[in-house]
C-alpha positions in Angstrom: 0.0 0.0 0.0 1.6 3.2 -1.1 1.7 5.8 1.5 -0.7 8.8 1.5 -3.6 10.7 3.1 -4.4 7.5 5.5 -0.5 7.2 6.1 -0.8 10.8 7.8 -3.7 9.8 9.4 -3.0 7.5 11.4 0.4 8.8 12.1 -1.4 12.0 13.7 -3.5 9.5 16.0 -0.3 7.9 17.0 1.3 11.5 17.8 -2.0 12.4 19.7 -1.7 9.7 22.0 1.7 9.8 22.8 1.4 13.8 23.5 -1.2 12.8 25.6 0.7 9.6 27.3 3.7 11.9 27.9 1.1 14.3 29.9 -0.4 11.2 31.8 2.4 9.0 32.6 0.7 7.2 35.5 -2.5 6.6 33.4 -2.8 2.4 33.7 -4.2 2.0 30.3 -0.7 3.6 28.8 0.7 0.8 30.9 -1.2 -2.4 29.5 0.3 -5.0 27.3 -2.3 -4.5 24.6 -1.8 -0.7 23.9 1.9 -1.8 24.0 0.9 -4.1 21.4 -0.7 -2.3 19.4 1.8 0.5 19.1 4.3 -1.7 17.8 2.0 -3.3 15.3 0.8 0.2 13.9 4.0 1.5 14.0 5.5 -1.8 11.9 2.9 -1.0 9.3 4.0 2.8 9.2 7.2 1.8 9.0 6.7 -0.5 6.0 4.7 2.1 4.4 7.4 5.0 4.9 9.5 2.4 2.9 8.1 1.9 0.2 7.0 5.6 -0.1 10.7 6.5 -0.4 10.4 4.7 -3.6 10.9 7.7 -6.9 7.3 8.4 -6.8 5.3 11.3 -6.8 6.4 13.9 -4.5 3.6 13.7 -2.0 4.0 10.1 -1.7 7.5 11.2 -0.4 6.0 13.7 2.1 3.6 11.1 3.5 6.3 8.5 3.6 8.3 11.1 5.7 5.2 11.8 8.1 5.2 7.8 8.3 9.1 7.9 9.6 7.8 10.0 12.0 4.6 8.3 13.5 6.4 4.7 13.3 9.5 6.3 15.8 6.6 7.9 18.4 4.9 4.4 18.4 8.0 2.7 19.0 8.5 5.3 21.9 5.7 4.9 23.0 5.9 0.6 23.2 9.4 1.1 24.8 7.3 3.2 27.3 4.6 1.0 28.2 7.1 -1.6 28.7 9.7 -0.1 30.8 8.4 -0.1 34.4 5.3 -2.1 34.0 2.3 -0.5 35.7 2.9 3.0 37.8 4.2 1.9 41.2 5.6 2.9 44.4 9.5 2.6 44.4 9.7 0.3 47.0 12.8 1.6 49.2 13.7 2.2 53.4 15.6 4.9 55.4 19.1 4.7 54.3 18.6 2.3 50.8 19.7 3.2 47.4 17.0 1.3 45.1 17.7 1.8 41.2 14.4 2.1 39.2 14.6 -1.2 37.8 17.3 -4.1 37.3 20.6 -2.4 35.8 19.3 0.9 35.5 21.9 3.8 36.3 19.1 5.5 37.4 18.5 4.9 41.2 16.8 6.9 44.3 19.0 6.9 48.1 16.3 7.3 50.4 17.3 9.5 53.4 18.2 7.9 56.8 15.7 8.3 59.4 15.8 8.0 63.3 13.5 7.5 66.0 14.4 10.7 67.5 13.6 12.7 64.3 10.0 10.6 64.2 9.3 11.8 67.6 9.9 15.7 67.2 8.1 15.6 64.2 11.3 16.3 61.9 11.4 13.2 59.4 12.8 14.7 55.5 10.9 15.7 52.8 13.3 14.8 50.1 15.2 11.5 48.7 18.4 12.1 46.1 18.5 10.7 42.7 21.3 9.6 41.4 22.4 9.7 37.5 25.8 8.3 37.4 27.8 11.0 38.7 24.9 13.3 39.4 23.4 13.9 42.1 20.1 16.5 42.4 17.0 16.3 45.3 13.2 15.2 44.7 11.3 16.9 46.7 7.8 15.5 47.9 5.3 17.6 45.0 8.0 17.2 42.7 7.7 15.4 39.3 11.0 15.1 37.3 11.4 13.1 33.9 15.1 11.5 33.1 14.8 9.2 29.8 11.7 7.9 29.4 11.3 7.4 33.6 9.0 9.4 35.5 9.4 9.9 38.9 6.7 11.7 41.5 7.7 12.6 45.1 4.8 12.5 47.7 5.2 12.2 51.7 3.3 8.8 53.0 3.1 7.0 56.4 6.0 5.1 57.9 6.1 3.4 61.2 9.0 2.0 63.0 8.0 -0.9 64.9 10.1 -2.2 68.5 9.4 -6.2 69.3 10.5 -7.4 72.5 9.9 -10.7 74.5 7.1 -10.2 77.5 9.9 -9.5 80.1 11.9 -6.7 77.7 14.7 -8.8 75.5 14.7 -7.2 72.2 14.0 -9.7 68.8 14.5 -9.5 65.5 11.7 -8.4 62.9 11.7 -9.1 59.2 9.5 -7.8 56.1 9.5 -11.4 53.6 7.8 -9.2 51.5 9.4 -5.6 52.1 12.1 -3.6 50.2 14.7 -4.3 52.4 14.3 -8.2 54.3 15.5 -7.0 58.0 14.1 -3.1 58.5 12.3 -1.9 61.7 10.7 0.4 58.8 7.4 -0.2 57.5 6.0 1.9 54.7 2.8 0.8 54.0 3.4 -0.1 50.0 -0.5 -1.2 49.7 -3.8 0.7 49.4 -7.0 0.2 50.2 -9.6 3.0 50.9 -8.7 5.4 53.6 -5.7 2.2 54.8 -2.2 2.1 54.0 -1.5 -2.0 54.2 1.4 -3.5 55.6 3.0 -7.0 56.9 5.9 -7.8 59.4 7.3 -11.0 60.9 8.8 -11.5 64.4 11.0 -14.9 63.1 12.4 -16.0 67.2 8.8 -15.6 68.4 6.8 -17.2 65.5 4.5 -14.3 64.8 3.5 -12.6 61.6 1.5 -9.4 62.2 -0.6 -7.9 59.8 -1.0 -3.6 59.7 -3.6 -1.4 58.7 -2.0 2.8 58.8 -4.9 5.3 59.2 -4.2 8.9 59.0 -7.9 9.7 61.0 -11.2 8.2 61.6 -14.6 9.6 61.1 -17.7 7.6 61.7 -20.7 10.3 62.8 -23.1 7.0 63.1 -21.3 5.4 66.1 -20.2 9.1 67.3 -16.3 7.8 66.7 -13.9 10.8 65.8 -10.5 9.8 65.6 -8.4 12.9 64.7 -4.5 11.6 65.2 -2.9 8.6 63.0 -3.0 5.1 64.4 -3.1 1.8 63.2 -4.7 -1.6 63.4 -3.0 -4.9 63.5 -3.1 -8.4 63.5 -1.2 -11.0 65.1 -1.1 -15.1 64.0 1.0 -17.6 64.9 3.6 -17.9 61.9 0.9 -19.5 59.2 -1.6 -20.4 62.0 -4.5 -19.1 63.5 -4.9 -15.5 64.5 -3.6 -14.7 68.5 -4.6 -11.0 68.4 -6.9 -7.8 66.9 -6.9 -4.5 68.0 -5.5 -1.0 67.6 -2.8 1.6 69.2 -1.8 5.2 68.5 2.3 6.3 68.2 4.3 5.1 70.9 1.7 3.0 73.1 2.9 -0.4 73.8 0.4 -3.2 72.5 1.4 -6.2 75.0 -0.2 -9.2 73.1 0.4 -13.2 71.7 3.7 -13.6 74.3 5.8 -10.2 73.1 5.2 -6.4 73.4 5.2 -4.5 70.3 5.7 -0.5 70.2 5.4 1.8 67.1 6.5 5.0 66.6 4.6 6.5 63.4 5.5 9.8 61.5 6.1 10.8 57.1 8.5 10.0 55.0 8.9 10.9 51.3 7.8 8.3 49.3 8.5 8.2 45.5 6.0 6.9 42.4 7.7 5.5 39.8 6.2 5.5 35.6 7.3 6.0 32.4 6.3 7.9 29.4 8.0 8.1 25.9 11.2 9.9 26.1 12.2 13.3 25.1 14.6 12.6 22.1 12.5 10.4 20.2 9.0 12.1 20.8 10.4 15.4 19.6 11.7 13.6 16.4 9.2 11.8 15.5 6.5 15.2 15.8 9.4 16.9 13.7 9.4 14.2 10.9 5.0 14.0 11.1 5.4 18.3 10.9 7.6 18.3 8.2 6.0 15.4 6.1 2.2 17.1 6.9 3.5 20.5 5.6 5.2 19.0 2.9 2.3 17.0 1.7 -0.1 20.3 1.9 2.3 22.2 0.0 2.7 20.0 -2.7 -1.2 18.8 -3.2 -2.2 22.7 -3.1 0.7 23.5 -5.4 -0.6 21.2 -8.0 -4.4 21.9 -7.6 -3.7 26.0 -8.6 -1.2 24.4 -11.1 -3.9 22.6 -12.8 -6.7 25.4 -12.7 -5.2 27.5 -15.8 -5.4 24.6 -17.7 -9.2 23.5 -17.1 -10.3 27.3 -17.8 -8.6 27.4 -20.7 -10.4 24.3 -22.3 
């Protein structure tokens, strides 16, 4: 098929969409395997079109083919996209780790260390570093900053550093089997649901999982309940048994429950979304090719329309 008017068409779709996936970067449907799939597959036909329209045609076959180039490159921008993070996430990451965006990357985020001290006076940081090779610059929590085709949000979320001791005060170990960082007092609630932030802890010497529900405040006018300060609600089972335990606590209230005594200290910590979106370099290309092959089409079909006008009025 030689390329032409539907050649431009659909090139301009493809451009629409990817301005408007590089606008919405955490949009899901961006981030699904079948508009990944179809971006490649319209972009292989543009591509085979632009090919063959390079062929000494006519001149606005050329154009067109040129305006193909240019929609084929911001589909394949916009596949790589799709593909490069999977769905938009929440970096997993704990006071004092350095987690890179994704498996070999030389992008990465060092999350700032954090104490109990600075959770208690109410003076956790705001900000986490990323790092580009040998550069080094602050996200800040509102901040959105684009490097490649990565996006990268900053927010501040819940975290909740959590004390397990043995009924008469020894201290034991706690583990996160599914946390950023296996051995971390930290928890930052990576899950939600609603108006909860979800977590999960073990306590491996005491054979205890507990399970942790993070709550900013609670309103419920019905039952008169009016919880203004954060607490949380957890869970406690025997390690894959039956549950021991249910109830709640506030910051720095001792819950003494299932044979050990658990303490958390809650506060905010900067927590970082990661997406992706198609990058810079390629996007601007491939509108400059569609711009240039659009123009050059219109140029040439007007040219030869007032071209042929003498002629009919002269028969």
């Amino acid at each position: 098929m030689r390329a032409g008017v539907p050649t431009l068409a659909v090139a301009i779709v493809a451009a629409a969409a990817a301005t408007i996936f590089a606008y919405h970067p955490f949009e899901p449907l961006f981030h699904q395997w079948f508009f990944a799939v179809a971006c490649a597959i319209v972009g292989l036909l543009l591509l085979a079109q632009a090919v063959a329209g390079l062929r000494p045609r006519s001149a606005e076959e050329r154009f067109a083919a040129l305006g193909g180039f240019g929609g084929s490159l911001l589909c394949a921008a916009m596949a790589s996209a799709a593909f490069a993070v999977g769905q938009p996430h929440m970096l997993p990451g704990s006071p004092g780790q350095t987690t890179p965006v994704r498996q070999g990357a030389s992008l990465a985020v060092r999350f700032p260390a954090l104490t109990e001290a600075q959770m208690r006076a109410g003076d956790s940081p705001d900000s986490v570093d990323l790092l580009e090779g040998s550069k080094e610059r602050p996200l800040r929590a509102g901040d959105e900053r684009r490097i490649g085709q990565y996006v990268l949000a900053a927010s501040s979320g819940p975290i909740a550093l959590v004390r397990a001791t043995t009924l008469d005060g020894k201290a034991v170990t706690v583990t996160q089997p599914q946390g950023a960082t296996f051995i971390s007092p930290y928890l930052t609630f990576p899950v939600s649901r609603g108006d909860q932030r979800l977590d999960y802890f073990a306590v491996p010497p005491l054979h205890r999982s507990v399970s942790v529900a993070y709550y900013q405040s609670y309103r419920d006018e019905s039952k008169g309940i009016v919880i203004s300060s954060p607490f949380i609600l957890l869970q406690i089972a025997e390690e894959n048994g039956a549950q021991l335990y249910r109830g709640a606590t506030i910051s720095g209230r001792p819950v003494r429950a299932a044979g050990m005594i658990l303490t958390f200290t809650l506060g905010h910590y900067p927590v970082v979304m990661l997406s992706s979106a198609p990058a810079l370099v390629p996007f601007a290309l491939g509108v400059l090719l569609l711009g240039a092959g659009l123009v050059g089409y219109v140029i040439v079909v007007v040219g030869a329309g007032l071209a042929e006008r003498p002629g009919k009025k002269a028969k």
